[in-house]
KOLGU-4560 file (N, C-alpha, C; in nm, 3 decimals, padded with zeros to 5 digits):
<recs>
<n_xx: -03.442 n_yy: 06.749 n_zz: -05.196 ca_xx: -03.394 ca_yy: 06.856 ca_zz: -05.111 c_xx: -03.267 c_yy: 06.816 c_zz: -05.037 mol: A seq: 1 type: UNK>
<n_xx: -03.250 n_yy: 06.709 n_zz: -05.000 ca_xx: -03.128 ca_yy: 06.664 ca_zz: -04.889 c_xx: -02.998 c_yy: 06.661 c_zz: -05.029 mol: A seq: 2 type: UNK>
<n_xx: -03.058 n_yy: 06.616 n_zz: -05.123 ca_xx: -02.920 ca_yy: 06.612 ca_zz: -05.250 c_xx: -02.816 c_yy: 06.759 c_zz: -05.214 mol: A seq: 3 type: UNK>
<n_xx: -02.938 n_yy: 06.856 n_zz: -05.252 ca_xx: -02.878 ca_yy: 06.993 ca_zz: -05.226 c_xx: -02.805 c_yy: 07.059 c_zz: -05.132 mol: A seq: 4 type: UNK>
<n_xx: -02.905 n_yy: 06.999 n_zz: -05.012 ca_xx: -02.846 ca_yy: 07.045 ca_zz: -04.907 c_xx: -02.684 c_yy: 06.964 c_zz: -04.818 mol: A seq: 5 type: UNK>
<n_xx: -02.703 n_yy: 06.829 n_zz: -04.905 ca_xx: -02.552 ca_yy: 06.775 ca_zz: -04.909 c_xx: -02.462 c_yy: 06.858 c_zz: -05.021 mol: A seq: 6 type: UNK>
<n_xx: -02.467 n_yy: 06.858 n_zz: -05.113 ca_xx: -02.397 ca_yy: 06.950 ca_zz: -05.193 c_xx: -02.362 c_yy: 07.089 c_zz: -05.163 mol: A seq: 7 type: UNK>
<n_xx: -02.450 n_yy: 07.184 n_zz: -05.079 ca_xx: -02.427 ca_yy: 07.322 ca_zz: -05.007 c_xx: -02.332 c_yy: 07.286 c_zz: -04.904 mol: A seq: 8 type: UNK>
<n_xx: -02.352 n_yy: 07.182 n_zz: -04.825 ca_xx: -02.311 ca_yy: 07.146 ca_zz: -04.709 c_xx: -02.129 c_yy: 07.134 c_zz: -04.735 mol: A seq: 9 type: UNK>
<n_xx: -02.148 n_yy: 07.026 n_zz: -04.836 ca_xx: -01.977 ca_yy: 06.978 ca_zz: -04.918 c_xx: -01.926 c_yy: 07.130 c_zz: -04.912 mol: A seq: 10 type: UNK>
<n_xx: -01.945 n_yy: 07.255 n_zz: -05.039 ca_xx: -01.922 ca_yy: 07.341 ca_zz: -05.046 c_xx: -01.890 c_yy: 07.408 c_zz: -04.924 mol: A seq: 11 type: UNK>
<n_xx: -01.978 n_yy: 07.425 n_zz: -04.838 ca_xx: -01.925 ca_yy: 07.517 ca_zz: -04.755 c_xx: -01.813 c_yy: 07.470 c_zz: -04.649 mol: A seq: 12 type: UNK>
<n_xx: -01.786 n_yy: 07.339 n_zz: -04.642 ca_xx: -01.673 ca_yy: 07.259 ca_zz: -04.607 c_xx: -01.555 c_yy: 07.295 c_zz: -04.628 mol: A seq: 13 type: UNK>
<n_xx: -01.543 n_yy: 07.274 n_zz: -04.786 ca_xx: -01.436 ca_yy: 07.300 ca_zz: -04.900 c_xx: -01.411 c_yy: 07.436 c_zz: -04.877 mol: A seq: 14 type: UNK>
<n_xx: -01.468 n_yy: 07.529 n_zz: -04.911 ca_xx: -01.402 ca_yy: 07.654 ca_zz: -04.887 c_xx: -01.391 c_yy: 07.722 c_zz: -04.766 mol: A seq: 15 type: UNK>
<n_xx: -01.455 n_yy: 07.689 n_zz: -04.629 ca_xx: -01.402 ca_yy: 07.742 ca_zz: -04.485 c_xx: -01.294 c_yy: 07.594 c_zz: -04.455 mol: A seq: 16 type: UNK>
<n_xx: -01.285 n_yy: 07.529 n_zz: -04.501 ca_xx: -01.157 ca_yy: 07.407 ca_zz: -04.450 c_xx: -00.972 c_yy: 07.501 c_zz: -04.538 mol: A seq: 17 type: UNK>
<n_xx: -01.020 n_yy: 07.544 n_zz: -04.664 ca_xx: -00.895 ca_yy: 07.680 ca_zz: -04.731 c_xx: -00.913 c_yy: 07.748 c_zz: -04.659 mol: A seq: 18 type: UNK>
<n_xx: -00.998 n_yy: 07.852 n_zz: -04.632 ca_xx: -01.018 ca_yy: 07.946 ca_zz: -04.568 c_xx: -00.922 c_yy: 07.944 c_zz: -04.419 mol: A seq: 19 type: UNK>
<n_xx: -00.954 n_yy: 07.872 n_zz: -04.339 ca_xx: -00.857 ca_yy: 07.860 ca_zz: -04.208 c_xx: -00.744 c_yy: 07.843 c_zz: -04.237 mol: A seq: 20 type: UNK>
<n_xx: -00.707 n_yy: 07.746 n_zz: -04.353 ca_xx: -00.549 ca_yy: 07.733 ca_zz: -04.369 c_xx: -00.518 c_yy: 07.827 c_zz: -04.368 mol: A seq: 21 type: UNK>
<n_xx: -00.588 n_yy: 07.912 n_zz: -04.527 ca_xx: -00.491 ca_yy: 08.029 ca_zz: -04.539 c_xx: -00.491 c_yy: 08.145 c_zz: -04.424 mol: A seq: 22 type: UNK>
<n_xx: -00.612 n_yy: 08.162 n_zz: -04.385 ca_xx: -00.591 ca_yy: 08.269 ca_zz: -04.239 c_xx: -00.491 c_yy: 08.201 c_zz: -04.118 mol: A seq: 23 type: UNK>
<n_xx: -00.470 n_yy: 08.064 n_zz: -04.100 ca_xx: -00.376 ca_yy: 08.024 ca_zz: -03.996 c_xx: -00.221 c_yy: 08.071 c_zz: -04.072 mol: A seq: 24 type: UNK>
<n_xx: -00.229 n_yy: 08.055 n_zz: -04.182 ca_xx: -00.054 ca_yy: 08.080 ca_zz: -04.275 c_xx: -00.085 c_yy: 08.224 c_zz: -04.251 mol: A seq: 25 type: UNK>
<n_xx: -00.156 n_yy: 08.317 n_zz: -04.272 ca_xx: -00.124 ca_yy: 08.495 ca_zz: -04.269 c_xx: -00.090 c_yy: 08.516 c_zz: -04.133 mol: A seq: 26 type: UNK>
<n_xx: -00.115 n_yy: 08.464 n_zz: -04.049 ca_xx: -00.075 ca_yy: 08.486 ca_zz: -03.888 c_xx: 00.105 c_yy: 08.487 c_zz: -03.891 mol: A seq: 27 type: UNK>
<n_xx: 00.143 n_yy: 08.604 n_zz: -03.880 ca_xx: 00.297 ca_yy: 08.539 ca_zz: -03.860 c_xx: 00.362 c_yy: 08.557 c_zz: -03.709 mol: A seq: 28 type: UNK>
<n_xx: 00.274 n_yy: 08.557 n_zz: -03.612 ca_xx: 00.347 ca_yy: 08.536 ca_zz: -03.471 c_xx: 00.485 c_yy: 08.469 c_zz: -03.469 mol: A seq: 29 type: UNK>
<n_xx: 00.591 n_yy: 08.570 n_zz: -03.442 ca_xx: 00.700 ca_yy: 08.523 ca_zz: -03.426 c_xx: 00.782 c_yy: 08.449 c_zz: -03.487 mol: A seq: 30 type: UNK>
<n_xx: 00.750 n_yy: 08.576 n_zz: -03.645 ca_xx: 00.819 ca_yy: 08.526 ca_zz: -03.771 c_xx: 00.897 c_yy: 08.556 c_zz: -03.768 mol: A seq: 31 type: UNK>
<n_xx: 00.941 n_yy: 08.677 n_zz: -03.690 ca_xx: 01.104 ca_yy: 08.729 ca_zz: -03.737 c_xx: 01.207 c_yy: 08.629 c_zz: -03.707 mol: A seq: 32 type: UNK>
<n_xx: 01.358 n_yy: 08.716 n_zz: -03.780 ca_xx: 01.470 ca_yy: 08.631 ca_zz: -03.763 c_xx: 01.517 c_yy: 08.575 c_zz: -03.630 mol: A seq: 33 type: UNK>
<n_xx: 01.496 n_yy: 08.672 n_zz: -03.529 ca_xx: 01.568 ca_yy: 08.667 ca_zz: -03.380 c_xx: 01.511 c_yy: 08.544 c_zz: -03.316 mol: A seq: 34 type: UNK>
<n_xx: 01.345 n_yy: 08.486 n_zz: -03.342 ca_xx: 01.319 ca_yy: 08.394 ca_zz: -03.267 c_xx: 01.347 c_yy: 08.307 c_zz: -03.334 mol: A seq: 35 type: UNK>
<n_xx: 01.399 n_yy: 08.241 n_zz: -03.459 ca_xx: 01.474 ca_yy: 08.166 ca_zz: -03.490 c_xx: 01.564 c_yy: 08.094 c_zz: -03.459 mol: A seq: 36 type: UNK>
<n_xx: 01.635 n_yy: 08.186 n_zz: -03.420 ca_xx: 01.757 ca_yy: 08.097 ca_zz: -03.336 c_xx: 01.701 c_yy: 08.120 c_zz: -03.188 mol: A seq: 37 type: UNK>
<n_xx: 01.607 n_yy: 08.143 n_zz: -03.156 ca_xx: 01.549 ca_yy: 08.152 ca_zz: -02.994 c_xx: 01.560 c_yy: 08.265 c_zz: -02.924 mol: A seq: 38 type: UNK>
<n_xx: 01.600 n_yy: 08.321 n_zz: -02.967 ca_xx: 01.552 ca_yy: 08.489 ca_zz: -02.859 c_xx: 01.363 c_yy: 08.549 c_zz: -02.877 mol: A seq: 39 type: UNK>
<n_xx: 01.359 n_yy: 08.599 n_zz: -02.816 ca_xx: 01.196 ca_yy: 08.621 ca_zz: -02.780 c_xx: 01.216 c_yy: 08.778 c_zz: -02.728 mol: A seq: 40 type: UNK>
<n_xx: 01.197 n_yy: 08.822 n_zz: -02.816 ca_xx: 01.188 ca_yy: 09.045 ca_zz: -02.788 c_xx: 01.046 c_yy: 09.055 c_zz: -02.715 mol: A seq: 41 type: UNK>
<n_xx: 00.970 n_yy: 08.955 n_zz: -02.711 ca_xx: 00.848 ca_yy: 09.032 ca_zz: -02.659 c_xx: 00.850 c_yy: 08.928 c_zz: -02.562 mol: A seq: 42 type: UNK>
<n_xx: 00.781 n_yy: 08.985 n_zz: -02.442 ca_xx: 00.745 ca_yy: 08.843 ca_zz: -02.313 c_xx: 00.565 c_yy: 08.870 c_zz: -02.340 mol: A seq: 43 type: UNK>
<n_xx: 00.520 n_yy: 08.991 n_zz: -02.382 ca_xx: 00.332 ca_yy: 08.977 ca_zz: -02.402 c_xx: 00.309 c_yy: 09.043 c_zz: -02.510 mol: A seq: 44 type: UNK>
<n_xx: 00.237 n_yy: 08.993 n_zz: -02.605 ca_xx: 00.204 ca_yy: 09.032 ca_zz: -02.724 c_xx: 00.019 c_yy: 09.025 c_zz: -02.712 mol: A seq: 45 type: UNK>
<n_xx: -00.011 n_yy: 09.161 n_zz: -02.779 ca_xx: -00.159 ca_yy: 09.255 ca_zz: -02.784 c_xx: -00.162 c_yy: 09.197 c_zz: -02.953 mol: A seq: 46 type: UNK>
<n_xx: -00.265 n_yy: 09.194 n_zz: -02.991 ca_xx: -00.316 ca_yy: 09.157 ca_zz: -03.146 c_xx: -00.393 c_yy: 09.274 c_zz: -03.157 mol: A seq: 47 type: UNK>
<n_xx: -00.335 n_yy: 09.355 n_zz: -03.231 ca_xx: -00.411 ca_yy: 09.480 ca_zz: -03.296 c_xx: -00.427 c_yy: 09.520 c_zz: -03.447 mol: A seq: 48 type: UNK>
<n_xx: -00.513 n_yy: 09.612 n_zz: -03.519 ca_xx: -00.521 ca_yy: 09.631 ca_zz: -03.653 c_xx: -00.563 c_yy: 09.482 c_zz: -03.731 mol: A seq: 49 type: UNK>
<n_xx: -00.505 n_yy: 09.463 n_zz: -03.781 ca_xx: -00.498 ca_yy: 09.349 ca_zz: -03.907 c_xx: -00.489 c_yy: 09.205 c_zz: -03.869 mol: A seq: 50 type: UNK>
<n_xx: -00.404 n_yy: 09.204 n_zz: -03.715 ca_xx: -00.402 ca_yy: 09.080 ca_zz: -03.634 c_xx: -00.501 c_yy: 09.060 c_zz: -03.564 mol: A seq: 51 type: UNK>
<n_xx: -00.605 n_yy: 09.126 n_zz: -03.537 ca_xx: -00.648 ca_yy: 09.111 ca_zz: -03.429 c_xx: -00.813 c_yy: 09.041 c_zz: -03.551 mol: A seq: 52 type: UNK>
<n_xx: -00.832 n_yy: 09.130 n_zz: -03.663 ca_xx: -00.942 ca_yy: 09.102 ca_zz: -03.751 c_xx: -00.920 c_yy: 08.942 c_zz: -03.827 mol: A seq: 53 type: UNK>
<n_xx: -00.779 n_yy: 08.943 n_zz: -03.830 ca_xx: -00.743 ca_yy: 08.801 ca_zz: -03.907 c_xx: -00.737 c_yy: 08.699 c_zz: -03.767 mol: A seq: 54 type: UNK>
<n_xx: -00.742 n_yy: 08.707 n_zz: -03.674 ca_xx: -00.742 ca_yy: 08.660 ca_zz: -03.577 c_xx: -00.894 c_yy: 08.607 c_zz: -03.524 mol: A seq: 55 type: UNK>
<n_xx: -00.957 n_yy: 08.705 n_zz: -03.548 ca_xx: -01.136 ca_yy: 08.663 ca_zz: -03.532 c_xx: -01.143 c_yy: 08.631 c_zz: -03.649 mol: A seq: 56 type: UNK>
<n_xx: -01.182 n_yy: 08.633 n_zz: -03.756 ca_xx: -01.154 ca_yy: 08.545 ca_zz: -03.858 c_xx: -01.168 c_yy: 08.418 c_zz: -03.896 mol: A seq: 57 type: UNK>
<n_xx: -01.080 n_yy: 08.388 n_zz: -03.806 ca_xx: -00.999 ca_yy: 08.259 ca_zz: -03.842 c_xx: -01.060 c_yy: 08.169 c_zz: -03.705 mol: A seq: 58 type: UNK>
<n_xx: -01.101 n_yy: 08.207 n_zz: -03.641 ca_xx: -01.205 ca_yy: 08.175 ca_zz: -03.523 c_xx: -01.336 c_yy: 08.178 c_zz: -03.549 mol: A seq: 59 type: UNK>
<n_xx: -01.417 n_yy: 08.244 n_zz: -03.615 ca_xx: -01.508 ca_yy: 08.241 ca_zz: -03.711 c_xx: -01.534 c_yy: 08.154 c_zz: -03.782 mol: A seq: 60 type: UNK>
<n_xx: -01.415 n_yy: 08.153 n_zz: -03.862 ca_xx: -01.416 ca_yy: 08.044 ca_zz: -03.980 c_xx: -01.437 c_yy: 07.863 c_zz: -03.958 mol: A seq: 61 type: UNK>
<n_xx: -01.335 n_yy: 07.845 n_zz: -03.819 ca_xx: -01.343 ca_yy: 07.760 ca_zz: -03.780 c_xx: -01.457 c_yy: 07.694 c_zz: -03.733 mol: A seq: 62 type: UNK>
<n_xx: -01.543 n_yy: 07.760 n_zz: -03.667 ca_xx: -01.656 ca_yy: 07.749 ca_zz: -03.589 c_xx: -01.763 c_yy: 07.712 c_zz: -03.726 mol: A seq: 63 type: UNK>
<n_xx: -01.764 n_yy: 07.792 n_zz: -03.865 ca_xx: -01.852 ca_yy: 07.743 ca_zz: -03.963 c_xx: -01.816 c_yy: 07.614 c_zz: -03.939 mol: A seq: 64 type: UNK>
<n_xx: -01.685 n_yy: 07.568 n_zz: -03.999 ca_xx: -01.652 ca_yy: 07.464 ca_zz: -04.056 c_xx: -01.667 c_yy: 07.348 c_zz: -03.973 mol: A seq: 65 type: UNK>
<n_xx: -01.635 n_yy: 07.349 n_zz: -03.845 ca_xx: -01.687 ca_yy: 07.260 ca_zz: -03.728 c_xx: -01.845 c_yy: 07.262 c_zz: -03.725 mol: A seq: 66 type: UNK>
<n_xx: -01.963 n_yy: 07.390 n_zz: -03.757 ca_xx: -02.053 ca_yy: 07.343 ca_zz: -03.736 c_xx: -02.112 c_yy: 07.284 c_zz: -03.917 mol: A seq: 67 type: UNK>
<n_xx: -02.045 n_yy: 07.279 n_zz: -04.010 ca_xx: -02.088 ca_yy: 07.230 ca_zz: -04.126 c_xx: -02.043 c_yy: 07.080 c_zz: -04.099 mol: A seq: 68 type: UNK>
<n_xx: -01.965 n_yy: 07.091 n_zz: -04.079 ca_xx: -01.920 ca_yy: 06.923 ca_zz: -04.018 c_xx: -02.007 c_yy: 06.824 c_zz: -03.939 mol: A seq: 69 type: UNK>
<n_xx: -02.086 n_yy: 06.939 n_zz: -03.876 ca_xx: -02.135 ca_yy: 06.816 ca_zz: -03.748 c_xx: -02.293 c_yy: 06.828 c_zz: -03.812 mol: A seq: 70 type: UNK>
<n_xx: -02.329 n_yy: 06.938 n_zz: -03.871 ca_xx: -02.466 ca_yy: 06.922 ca_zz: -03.983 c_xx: -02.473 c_yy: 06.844 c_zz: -04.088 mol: A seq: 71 type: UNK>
<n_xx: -02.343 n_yy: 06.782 n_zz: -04.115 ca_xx: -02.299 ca_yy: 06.671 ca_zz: -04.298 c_xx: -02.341 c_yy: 06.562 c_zz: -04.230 mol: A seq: 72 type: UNK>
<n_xx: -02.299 n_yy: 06.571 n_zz: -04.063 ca_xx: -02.292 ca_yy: 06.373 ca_zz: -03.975 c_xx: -02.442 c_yy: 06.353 c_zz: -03.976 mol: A seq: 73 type: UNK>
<n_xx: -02.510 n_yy: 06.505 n_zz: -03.941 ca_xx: -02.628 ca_yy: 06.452 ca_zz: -03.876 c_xx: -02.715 c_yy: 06.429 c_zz: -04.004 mol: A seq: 74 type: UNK>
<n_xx: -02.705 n_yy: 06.485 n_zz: -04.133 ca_xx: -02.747 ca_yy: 06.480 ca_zz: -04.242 c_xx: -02.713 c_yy: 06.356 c_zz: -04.262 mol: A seq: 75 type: UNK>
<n_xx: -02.612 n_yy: 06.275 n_zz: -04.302 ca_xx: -02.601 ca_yy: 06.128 ca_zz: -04.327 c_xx: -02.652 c_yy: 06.038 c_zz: -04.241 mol: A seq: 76 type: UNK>
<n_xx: -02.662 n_yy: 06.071 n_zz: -04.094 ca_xx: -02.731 ca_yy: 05.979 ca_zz: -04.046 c_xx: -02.868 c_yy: 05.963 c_zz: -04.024 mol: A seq: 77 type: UNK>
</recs>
Protein backbone atom coordinates (compact mmCIF):
# COMPACT_ATOMS: atom_id res chain seq x y z
CA UNK A 1 0.00 0.00 0.00
CA UNK A 2 2.69 2.76 0.89
CA UNK A 3 4.41 1.75 -2.80
CA UNK A 4 1.18 3.28 -4.20
CA UNK A 5 0.57 5.73 -2.14
CA UNK A 6 4.29 7.02 -2.83
CA UNK A 7 3.68 6.77 -6.44
CA UNK A 8 0.06 8.83 -6.19
CA UNK A 9 1.87 11.07 -3.96
CA UNK A 10 5.05 11.60 -6.78
CA UNK A 11 2.18 12.19 -9.33
CA UNK A 12 0.33 14.57 -7.74
CA UNK A 13 3.62 16.56 -7.09
CA UNK A 14 4.57 16.45 -10.75
CA UNK A 15 1.56 17.79 -12.10
CA UNK A 16 0.41 20.64 -9.37
CA UNK A 17 4.45 21.64 -9.27
CA UNK A 18 3.45 22.46 -13.80
CA UNK A 19 0.38 23.41 -12.84
CA UNK A 20 1.53 26.62 -10.69
CA UNK A 21 4.19 27.39 -13.16
CA UNK A 22 1.97 27.54 -15.81
CA UNK A 23 -0.90 29.48 -13.84
CA UNK A 24 2.03 31.86 -12.32
CA UNK A 25 3.22 32.49 -16.40
CA UNK A 26 -0.80 33.22 -17.44
CA UNK A 27 -0.85 36.01 -14.79
CA UNK A 28 0.31 38.97 -16.82
CA UNK A 29 0.20 41.84 -14.14
CA UNK A 30 1.85 44.58 -15.70
CA UNK A 31 2.67 43.20 -18.97
CA UNK A 32 2.10 46.00 -21.00
CA UNK A 33 4.63 48.14 -22.87
CA UNK A 34 4.39 51.41 -20.64
CA UNK A 35 5.61 49.61 -17.44
CA UNK A 36 8.54 48.61 -19.19
CA UNK A 37 10.27 51.40 -19.33
CA UNK A 38 8.54 52.31 -15.80
CA UNK A 39 5.43 54.17 -15.98
CA UNK A 40 2.60 52.55 -13.89
CA UNK A 41 -1.20 53.66 -15.41
CA UNK A 42 -2.73 52.05 -12.51
CA UNK A 43 -1.82 53.02 -8.66
CA UNK A 44 -4.77 49.92 -7.54
CA UNK A 45 -5.53 47.09 -9.46
CA UNK A 46 -9.08 44.78 -8.70
CA UNK A 47 -8.58 41.04 -10.23
CA UNK A 48 -11.74 40.32 -11.98
CA UNK A 49 -13.25 37.67 -14.60
CA UNK A 50 -10.40 35.38 -15.66
CA UNK A 51 -7.82 37.05 -13.17
CA UNK A 52 -9.39 36.73 -10.37
CA UNK A 53 -10.33 32.54 -11.16
CA UNK A 54 -6.61 32.07 -12.37
CA UNK A 55 -5.65 33.82 -9.38
CA UNK A 56 -7.48 31.34 -6.88
CA UNK A 57 -6.21 28.76 -8.83
CA UNK A 58 -2.99 29.14 -8.56
CA UNK A 59 -3.45 29.51 -4.71
CA UNK A 60 -5.22 26.34 -4.70
CA UNK A 61 -2.80 24.69 -6.54
CA UNK A 62 -0.13 25.68 -4.43
CA UNK A 63 -1.60 24.69 -1.22
CA UNK A 64 -2.08 20.86 -2.94
CA UNK A 65 1.38 20.87 -3.77
CA UNK A 66 2.74 22.15 -0.37
CA UNK A 67 0.37 19.76 1.29
CA UNK A 68 1.58 16.67 -1.07
CA UNK A 69 4.97 17.67 -0.09
CA UNK A 70 4.72 17.60 3.51
CA UNK A 71 2.51 14.05 3.18
CA UNK A 72 5.78 12.46 0.78
CA UNK A 73 8.17 13.75 4.22
CA UNK A 74 5.88 12.25 6.55
CA UNK A 75 5.44 9.11 4.34
CA UNK A 76 9.30 8.58 4.13
CA UNK A 77 9.79 9.06 7.50
Amino acid sequence: MDGFLDSFLTYVNIISAVLVVVCVLIQNRGASLSNVFGGDSEAFYTRRGFDKIIYTVTIVLAIVFVGSVLARLMLLS
